[in-house]
C-alpha positions as CSV (number, residue, x, y, z in Angstrom):
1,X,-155.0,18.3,32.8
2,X,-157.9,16.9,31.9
3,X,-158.6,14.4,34.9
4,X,-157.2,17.4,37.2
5,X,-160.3,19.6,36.3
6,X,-162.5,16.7,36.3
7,X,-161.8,16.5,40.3
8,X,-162.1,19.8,41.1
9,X,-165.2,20.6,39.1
10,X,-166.7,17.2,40.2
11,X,-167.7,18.2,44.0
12,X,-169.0,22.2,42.6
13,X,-171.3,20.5,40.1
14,X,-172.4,17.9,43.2
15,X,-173.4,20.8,44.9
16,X,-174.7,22.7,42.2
17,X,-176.9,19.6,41.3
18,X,-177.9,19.7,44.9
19,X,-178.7,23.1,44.9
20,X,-181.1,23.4,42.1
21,X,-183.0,20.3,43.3
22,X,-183.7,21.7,46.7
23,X,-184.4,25.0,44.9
24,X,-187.0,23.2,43.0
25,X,-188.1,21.2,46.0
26,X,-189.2,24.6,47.4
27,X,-190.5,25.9,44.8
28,X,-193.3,24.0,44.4
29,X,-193.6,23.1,48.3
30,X,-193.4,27.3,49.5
31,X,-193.9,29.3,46.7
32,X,-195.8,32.7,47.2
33,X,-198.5,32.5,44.9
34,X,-200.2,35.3,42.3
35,X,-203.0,35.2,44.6
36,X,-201.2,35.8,47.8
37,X,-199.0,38.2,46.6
38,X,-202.3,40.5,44.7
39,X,-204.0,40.2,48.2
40,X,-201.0,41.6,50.4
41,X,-200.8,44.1,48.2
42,X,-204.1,45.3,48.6
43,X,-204.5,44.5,52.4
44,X,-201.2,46.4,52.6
45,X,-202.6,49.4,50.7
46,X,-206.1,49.3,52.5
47,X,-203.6,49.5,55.9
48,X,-201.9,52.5,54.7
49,X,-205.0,54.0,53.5
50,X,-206.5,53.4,56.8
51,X,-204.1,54.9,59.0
52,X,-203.5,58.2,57.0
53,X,-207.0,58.7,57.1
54,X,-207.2,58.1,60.8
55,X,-210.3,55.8,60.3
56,X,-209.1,53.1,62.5
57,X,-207.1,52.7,65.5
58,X,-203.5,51.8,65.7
59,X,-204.1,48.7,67.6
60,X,-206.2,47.1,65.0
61,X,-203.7,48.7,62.2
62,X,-200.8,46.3,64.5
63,X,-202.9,43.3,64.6
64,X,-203.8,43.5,61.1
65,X,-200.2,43.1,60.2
66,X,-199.7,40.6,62.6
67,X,-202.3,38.4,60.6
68,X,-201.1,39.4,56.9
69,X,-197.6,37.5,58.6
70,X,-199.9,34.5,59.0
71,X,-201.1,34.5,56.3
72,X,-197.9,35.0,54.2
73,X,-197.0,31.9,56.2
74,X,-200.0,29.8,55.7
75,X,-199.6,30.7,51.5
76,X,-196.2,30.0,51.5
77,X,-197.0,26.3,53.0
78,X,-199.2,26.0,50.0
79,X,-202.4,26.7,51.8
80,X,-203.6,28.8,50.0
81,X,-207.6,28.9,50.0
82,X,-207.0,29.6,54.1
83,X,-204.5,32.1,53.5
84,X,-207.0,34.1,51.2
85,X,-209.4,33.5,53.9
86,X,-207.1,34.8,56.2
87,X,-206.6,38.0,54.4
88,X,-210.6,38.3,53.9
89,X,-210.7,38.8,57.7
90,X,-208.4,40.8,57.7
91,X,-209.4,43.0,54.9
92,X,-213.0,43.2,56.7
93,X,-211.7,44.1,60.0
94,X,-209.8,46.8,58.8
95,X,-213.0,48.7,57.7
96,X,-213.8,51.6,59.1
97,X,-217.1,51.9,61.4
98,X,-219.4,54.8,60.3
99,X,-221.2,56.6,62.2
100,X,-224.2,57.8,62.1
101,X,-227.7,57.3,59.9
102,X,-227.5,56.7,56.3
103,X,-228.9,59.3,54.4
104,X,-231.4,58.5,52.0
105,X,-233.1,60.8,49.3
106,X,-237.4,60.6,50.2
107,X,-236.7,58.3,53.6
108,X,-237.9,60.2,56.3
């Protein structure tokens, strides 16, 4: 009985063995860092901010997106330092233009 579940256990705990090694493997290699994840957050909020407001066009709102997916993808390759860079630009094209002249209390 003994030797029976030996065999049949022996190729599952192989593969669990496997398993959490390649889990591991990618977890140091591709994880989504603090950082990352706190600046998608806020990109994400600034974004929906943004377009219920109306401040910026849609076409920039797309584009932003488009490079938050880079960066995800650049973070989760362990680049991090670019990916925050990444989200910088992003974060500054995403503000609105004002028009107008700034208003000044005794500037004439």
């Amino acid at each position: 009985m003994k030797r029976m579940l030996q065999k049949c256990l022996s190729p599952w705990v192989a593969a669990a063995a496997i398993g959490v090694g390649l889990m591991t493997h990618g977890a140091i290699a591709g994880s989504f860092t603090r950082g990352c994840a706190a600046r998608d957050l806020q990109i994400l909020f600034l974004i929906e901010e943004q377009e219920s407001a109306g401040s910026v066009p849609t076409e920039k709102l797309s584009d932003a997106l488009v490079e938050m997916m880079h960066a995800r993808i650049v973070c989760h390759e362990g680049r991090v330092v670019d990916a925050l860079a990444i989200y910088d630009t992003v974060a500054e094209t995403l503000r609105p233009i004002r028009s107008g002249r700034a208003h000044a209390d005794g500037i004439r």
